[in-house]
N, C-alpha and C positions, 0 to 999 in steps of 0.2 A: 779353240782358245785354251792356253792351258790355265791352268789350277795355281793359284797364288796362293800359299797360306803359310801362316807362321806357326810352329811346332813346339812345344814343348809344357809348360805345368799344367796348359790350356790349347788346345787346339783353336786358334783363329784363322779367319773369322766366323763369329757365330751367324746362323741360318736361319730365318722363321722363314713359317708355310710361304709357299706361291700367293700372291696377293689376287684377289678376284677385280677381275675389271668391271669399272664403275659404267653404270647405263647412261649413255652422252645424252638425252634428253635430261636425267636429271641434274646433269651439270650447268645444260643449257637453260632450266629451269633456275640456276640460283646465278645468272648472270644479273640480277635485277636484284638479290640481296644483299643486303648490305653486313659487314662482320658486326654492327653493333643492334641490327633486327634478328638476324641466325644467334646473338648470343642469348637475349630478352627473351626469343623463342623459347630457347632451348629453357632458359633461363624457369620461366613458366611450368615448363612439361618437368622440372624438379631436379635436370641435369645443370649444376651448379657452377661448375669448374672448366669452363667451355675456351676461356681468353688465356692465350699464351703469351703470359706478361713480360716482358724485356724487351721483345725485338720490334723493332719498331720500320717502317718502310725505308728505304737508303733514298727512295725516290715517290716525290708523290704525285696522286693522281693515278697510283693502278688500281684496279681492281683484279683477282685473282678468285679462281674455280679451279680445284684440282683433285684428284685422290691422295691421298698422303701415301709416301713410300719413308718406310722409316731410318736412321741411320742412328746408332747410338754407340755413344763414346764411354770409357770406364776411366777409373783413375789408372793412372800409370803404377809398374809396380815391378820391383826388379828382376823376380824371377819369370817375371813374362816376360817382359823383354828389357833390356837395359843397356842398348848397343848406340848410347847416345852420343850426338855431332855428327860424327865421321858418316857414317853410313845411314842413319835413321830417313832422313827423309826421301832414300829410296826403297826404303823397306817397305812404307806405306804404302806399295801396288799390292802388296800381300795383304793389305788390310780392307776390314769393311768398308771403308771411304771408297778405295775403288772399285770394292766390289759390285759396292750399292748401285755404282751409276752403268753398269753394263744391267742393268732391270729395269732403269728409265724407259717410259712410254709417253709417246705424247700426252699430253694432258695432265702429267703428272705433277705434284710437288715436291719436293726432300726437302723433309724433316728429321732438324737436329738435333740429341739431347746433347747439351756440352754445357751443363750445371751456371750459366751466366759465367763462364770462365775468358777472358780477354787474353788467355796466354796462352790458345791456340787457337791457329785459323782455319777454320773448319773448312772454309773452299775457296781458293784464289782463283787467279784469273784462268790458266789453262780447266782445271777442274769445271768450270763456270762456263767457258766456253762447250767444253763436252754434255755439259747437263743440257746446254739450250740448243745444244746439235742434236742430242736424241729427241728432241722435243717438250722436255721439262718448262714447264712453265713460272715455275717459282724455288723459290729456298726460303722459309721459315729454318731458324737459326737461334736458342737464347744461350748465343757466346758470338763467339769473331771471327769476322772476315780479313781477309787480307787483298792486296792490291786493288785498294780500292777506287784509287783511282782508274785502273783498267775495266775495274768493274763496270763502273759508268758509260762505260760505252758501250758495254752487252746487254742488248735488250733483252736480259732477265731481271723481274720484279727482286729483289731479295727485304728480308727482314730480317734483321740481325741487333747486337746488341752493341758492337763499331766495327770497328777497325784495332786491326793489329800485325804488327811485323814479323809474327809466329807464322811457321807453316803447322800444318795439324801435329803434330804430335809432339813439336816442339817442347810445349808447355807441361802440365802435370797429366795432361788427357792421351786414350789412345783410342783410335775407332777399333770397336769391338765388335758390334752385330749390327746388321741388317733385316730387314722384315720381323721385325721385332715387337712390342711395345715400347712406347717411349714416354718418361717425364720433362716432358717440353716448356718450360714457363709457369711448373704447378697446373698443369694442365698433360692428363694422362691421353697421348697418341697412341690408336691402333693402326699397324699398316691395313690400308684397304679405305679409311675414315675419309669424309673430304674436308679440303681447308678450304676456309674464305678467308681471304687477307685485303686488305685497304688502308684508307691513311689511320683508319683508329685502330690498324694493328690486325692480328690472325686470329683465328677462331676454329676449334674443332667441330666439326657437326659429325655425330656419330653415323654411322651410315645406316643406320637400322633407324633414324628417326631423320634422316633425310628429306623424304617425302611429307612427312608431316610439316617439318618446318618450313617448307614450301608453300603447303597451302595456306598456311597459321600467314606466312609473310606477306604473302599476297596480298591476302585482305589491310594488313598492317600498313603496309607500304602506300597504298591507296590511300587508306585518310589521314595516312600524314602527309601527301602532295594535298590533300584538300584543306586540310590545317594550316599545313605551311603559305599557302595561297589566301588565306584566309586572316591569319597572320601579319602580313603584309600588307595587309590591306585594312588592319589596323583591327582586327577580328577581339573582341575579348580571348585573353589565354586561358580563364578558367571555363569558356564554351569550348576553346577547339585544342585546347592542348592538355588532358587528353579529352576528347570531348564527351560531355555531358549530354542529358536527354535531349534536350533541342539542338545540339549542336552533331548527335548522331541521327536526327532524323533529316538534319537539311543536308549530311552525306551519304545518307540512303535514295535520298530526293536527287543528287548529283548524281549517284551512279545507276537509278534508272533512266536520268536523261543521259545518257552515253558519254559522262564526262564535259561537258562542255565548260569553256574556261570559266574559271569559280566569279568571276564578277558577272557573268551572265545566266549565273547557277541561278 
């Protein structure tokens, strides 16, 4: 395959390390969490800055487990490059945008820093297509997409912050580096980290506290289906939400009888 890069005050595109592949059990482990329990987790254990705020689902009803691969764009700037209309948006095979997606692995996410910026579109529909044929499972994004109606029809999840008629580098942005760190949403991505995304939005879970928020969720997860259940059924909210002494010994009481449905609890 050969070597695309663009030469000159700056050699692009920039390079971070090889990313380590994530253990599919713990992926398969956080099919059951939700981005607003991984954030509360994390939330807890003193990591504060977990929700990458802008981008919001294009479609709801996903849920999304993936490694983050990273893709990060810089301001545009003329003596890096400044060969704009004519030629620029075939330039960009030379850029980290495409470099990025020859690193996709199934399971994977790309993640984009492009500053909340609407004035370029960081993946249309061909790009989109390539990401969900290597097996890319998602796009976290806080800027723009483009064709978006084409989008719609590829079953990949994205998060994004809209739509725009910009191809990427149109605007004031250029893709610069790949496997990077990235500032996604006020929220700092390492490549390698995993995303949880859903309808209330994407979440970093560092991957060094991975497995913790795992177990932390577990238990979480459980009595709020007992709450919730509880709830509904017309439960006091200052017993079950979140619950108080008596209302965590009658879900102690549920989970040594094997769960069984909360009105026969």
């Amino acid at each position: 395959m050969p070597e695309y890069r663009i030469e000159g005050a700056w050699s692009l595109p920039v390079k971070g390390p090889t990313i380590a592949p994530v253990d599919p059990e713990l992926v398969e482990a956080f099919r059951e969490v939700s981005s607003a329990t991984a954030s509360a987790k994390l939330h807890q254990m003193g990591i504060t800055r977990t929700f990458i705020e802008g981008p919001r689902p294009t479609k709801s009803g996903r849920h999304v487990v993936g490694r983050a691969v990273t893709l990060q764009f810089m301001p545009m700037r003329e003596d890096i490059y400044s060969d704009a209309g004519v030629t620029q948006e075939y330039v960009e095979r030379a850029t980290a945008l495409w470099a990025v997606l020859d690193f996709i692995e199934p399971g994977d996410v790309l993640v984009a820093q492009a500053y909340g910026s609407l004035r370029s579109g960081v993946v249309g529909e061909m790009l989109a297509h390539h990401l969900h044929n290597r097996g890319g499972v998602g796009l976290v994004v806080d800027g723009g997409i483009r064709d978006s109606g084409r989008l719609a029809e590829i079953d990949l999840p994205i998060w994004a912050n809209g739509a725009t008629p910009h191809y990427a580098s149109q605007g004031t942005l250029l893709p610069w580096g790949y496997h990077v760190p990235v500032a996604v949403g006020g929220a700092l991505v390492l490549p390698g980290d995993l995303i949880v995304a859903d309808d209330d939005g994407a979440v970093v879970v560092p991957i060094a506290k991975a497995w913790e928020v795992v177990e932390s969720s577990r238990t979480h997860e459980a009595w709020e289906d007992f709450s919730r259940a509880k709830l509904a059924q017309g439960g006091a909210l200052r017993r079950y939400y979140p619950l108080d002494d008596v209302g965590l010994a009658e879900y102690e009481a549920w989970e040594r009888d094997g769960r069984p449905p909360v009105g026969d609890a």
